[in-house]
N, CA, C and O of each residue as an XYZ file, in Angstrom:
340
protein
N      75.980     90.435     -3.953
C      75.213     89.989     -2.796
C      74.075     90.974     -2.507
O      73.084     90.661     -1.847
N      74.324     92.446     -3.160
C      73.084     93.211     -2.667
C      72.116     93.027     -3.135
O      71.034     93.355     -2.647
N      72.328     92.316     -4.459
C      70.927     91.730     -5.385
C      70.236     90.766     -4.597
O      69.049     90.872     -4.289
N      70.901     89.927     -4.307
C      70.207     89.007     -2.969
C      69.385     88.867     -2.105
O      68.454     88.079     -1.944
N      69.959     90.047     -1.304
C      69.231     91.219     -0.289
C      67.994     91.831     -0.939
O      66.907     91.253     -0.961
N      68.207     92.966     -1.437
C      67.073     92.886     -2.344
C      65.768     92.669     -2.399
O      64.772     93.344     -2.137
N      66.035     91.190     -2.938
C      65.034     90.431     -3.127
C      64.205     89.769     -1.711
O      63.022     89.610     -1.410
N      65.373     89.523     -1.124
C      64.630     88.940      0.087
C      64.237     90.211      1.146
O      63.579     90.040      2.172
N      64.690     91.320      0.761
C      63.734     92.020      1.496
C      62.265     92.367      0.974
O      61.229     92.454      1.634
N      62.466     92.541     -0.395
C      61.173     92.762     -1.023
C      60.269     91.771     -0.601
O      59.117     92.120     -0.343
N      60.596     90.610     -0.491
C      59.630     89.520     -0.081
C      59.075     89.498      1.418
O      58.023     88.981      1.794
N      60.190     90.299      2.325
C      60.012     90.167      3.391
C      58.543     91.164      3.569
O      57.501     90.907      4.174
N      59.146     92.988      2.387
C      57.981     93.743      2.816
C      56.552     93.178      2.248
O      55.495     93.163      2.879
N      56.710     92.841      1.273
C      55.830     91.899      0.330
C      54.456     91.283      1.081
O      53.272     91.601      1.196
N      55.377     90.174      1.534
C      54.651     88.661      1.908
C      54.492     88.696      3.211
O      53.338     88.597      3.629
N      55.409     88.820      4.009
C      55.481     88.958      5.754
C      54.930     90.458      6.048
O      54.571     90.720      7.196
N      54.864     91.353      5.127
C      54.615     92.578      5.276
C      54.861     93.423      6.615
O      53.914     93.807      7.302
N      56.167     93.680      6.930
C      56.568     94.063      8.053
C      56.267     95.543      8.083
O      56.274     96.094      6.982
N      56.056     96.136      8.926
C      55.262     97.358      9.070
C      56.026     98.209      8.849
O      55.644     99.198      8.224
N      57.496     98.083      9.341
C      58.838     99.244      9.448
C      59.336     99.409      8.022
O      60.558     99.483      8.150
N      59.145     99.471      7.189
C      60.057     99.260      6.157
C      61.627    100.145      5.846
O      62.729     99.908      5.351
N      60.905    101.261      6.479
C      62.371    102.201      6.463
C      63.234    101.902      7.526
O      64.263    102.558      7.690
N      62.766    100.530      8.619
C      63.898    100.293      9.648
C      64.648     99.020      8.820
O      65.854     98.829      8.972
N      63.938     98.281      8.050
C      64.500     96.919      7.672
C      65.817     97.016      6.706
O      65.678     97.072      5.484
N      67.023     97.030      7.292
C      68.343     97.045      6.398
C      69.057     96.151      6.624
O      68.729     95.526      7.633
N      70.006     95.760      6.070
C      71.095     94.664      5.975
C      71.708     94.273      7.399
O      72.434     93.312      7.654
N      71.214     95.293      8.288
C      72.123     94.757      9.776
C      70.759     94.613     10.507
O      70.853     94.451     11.723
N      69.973     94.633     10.173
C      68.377     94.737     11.487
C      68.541     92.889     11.715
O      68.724     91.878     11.038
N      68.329     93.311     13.158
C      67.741     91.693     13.252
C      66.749     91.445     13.759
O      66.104     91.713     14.773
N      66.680     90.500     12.314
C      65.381     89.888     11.762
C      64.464     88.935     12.432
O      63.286     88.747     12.130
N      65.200     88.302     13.462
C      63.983     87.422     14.175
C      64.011     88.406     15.909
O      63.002     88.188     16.580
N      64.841     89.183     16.429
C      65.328     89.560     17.364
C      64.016     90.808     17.491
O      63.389     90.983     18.535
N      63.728     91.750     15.963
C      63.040     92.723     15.898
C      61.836     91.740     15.512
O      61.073     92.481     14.894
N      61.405     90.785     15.539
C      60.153     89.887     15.273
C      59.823     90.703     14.279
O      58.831     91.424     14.390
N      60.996     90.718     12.595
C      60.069     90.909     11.390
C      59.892     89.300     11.234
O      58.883     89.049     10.576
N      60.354     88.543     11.512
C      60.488     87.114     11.139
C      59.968     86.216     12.290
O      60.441     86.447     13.403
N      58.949     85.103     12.153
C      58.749     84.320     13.251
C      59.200     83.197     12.581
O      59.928     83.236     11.589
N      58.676     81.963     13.236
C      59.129     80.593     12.714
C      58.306     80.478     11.720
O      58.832     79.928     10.752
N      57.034     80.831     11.547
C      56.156     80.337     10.266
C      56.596     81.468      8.834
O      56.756     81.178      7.648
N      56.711     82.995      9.637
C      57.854     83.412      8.377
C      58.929     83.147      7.830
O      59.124     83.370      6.635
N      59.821     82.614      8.636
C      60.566     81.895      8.502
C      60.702     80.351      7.542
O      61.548     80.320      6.648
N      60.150     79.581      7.704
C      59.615     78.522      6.632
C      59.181     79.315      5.615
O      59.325     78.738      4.537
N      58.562     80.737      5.486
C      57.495     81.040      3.702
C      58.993     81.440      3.445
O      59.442     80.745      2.534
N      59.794     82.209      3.876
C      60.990     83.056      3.663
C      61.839     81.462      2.749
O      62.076     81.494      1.542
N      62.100     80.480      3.453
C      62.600     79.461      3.332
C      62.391     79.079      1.889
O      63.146     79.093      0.916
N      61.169     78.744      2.048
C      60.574     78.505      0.397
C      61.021     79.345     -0.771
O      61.686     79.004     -1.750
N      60.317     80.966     -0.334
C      60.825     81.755     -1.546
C      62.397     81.487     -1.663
O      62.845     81.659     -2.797
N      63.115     81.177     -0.886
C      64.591     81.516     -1.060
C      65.234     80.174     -1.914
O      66.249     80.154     -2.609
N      64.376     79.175     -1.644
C      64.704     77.812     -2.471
C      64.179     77.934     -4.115
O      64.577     77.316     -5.102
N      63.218     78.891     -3.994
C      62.475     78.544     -5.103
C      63.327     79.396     -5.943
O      64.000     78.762     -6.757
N      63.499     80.946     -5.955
C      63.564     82.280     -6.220
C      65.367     81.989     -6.541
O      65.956     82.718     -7.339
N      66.022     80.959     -5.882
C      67.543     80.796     -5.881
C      67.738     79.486     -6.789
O      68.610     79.279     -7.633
N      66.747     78.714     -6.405
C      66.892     77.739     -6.771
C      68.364     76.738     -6.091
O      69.312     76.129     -6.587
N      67.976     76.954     -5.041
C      69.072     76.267     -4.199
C      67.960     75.209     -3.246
O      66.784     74.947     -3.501
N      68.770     74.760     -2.141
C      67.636     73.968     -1.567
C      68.297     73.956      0.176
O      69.353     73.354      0.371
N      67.698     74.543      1.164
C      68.348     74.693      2.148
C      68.281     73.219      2.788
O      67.322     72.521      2.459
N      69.281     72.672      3.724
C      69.130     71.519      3.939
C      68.475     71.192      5.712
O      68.734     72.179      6.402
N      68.041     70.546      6.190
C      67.325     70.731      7.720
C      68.748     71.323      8.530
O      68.774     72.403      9.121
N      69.567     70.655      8.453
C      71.081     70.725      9.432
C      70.883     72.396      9.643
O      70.647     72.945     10.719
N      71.065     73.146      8.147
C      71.262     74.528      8.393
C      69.872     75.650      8.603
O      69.872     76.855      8.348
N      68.856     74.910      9.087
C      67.637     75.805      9.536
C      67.745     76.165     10.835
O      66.995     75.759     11.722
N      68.781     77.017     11.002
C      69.464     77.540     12.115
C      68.999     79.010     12.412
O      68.617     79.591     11.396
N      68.947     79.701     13.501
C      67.970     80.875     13.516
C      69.367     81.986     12.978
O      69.188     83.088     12.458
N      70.987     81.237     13.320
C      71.706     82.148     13.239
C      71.880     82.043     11.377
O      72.990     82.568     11.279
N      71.591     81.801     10.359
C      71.203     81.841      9.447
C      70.204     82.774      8.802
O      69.952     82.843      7.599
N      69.716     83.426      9.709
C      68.843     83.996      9.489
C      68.769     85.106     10.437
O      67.644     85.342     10.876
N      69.680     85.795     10.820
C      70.014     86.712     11.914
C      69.745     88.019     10.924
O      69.081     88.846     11.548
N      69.915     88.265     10.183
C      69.885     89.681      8.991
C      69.642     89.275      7.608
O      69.581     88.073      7.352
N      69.483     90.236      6.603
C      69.693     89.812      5.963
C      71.053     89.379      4.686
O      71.255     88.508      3.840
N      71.773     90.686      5.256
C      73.333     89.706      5.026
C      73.596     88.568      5.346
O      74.262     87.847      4.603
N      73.119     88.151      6.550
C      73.019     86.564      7.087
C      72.673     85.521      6.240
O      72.885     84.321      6.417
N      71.991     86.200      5.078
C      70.276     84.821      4.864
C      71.467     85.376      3.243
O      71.858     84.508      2.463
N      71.766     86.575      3.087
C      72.133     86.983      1.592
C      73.595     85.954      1.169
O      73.919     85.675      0.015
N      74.223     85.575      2.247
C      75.825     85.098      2.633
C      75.418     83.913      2.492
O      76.057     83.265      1.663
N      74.417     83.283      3.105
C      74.474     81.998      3.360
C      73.709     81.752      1.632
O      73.882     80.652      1.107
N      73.294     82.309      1.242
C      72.390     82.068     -0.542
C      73.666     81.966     -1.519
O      73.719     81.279     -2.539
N      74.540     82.672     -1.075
C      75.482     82.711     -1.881
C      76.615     81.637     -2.272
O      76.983     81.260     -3.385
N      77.038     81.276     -0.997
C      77.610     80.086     -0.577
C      76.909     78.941     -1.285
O      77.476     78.260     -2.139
N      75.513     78.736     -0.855
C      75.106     77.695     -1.613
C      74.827     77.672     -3.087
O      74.441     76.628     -3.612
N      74.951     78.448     -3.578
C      74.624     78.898     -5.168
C      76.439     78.660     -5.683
O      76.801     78.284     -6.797
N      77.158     78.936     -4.746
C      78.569     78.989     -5.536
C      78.945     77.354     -5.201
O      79.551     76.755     -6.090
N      78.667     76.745     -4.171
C      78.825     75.034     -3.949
C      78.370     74.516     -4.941
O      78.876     73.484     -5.381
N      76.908     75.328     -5.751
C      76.229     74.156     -6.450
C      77.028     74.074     -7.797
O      77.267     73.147     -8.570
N      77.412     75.673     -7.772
C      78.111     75.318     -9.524
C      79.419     74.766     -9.274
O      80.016     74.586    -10.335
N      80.147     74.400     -8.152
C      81.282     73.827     -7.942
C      81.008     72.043     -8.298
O      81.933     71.240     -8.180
């Protein structure tokens, strides 16, 4: 799962380019500390469909989904292990 993480932080410093980088870790929260708004949120969305190749569904575009990034890393996982089920 830390590979996960990872990635979606790299994207976060990347693309959303959040200014803190040495605050952004696995427990920060992510929409609470506004690294994430709703329109980051949708690019985040994308990379995570594309980059996983999973496909998030509307039901679960939930903000608590997206509370950390263990949050966003847990919930990638789940759907990656459903799909090969």
């Amino acid at each position: 799962m830390e590979e996960i993480e990872d990635k979606i932080r790299d994207f976060i410093l990347k693309e959303i380019t959040w200014e803190k980088p040495e605050e952004l870790d696995s427990d920060t929260q992510l929409i609470e500390n506004a690294v994430i708004d709703s329109i980051a949120m949708f690019r985040l969305v994308a990379f995570v469909e594309e980059e996983f190749n999973i496909c998030f569904p509307d039901e679960d575009l939930l903000a608590e989904n997206f509370l950390t990034l263990r949050h966003i890393a847990r919930y990638v996982k789940g759907r990656i292990q459903s799909k090969g089920s």
